[in-house]
C-alpha positions as CSV (number, residue, x, y, z in Angstrom):
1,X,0.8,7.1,0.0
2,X,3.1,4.4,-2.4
3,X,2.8,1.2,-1.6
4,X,6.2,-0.6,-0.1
5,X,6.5,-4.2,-1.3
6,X,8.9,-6.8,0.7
7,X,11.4,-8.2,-1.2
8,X,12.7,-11.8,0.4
9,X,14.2,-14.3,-1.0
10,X,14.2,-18.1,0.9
11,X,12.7,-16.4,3.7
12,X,15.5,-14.0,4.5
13,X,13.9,-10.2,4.4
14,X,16.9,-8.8,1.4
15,X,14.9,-5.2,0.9
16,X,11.8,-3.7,-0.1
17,X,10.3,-1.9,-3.8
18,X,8.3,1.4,-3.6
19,X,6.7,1.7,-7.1
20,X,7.6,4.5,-9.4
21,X,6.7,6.2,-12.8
22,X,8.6,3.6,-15.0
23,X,9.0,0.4,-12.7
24,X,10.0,0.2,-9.0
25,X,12.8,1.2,-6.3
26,X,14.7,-0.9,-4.4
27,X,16.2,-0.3,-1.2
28,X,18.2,-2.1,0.7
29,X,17.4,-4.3,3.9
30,X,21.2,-5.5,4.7
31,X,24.6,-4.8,3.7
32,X,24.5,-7.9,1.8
33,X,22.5,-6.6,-0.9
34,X,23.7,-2.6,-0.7
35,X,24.9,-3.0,-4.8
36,X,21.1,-3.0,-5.4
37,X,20.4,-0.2,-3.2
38,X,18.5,2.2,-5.4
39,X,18.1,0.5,-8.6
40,X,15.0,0.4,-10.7
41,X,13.5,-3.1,-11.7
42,X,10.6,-3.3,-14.2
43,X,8.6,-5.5,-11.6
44,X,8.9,-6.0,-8.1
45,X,9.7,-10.1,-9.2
46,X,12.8,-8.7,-11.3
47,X,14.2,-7.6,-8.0
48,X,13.6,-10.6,-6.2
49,X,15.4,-12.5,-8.9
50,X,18.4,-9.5,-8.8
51,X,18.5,-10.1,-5.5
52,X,18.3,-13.9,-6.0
53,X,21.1,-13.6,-8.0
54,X,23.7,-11.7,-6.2
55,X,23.0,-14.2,-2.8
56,X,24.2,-17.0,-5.1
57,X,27.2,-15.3,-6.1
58,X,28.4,-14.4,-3.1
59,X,27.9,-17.5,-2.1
60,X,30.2,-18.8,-4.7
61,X,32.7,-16.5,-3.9
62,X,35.0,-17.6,-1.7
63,X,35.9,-15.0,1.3
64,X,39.3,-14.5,2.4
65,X,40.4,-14.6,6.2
């Protein structure tokens, strides 16, 4: 059985990892972070900081209404 490692970042649940061979998987928790849906990080703290990353920028981005 792999083991499956939350991924959250300021307390808001973005996915999980599942190791692999060469790093670790992550999957998705929310639509919010779908572009890392499936993309391998070398270390389960890599994907926090993807994930950490891509908040921030849609943050920044300002959404049309």
């Amino acid at each position: 059985m792999s083991a499956i490692l939350p991924i959250e970042v300021d307390g808001e649940a973005t996915g999980f990892v599942t190791p692999e061979i060469h790093g670790f998987r992550f999957h998705a928790a929310s639509g919010r972070y779908h572009l890392l849906d499936g993309s391998r990080f070398p270390s389960p703290e890599t994907a926090r900081t993807a994930a950490r990353r891509l908040r921030a920028a849609q943050n920044d981005c300002p959404r049309s209404s």
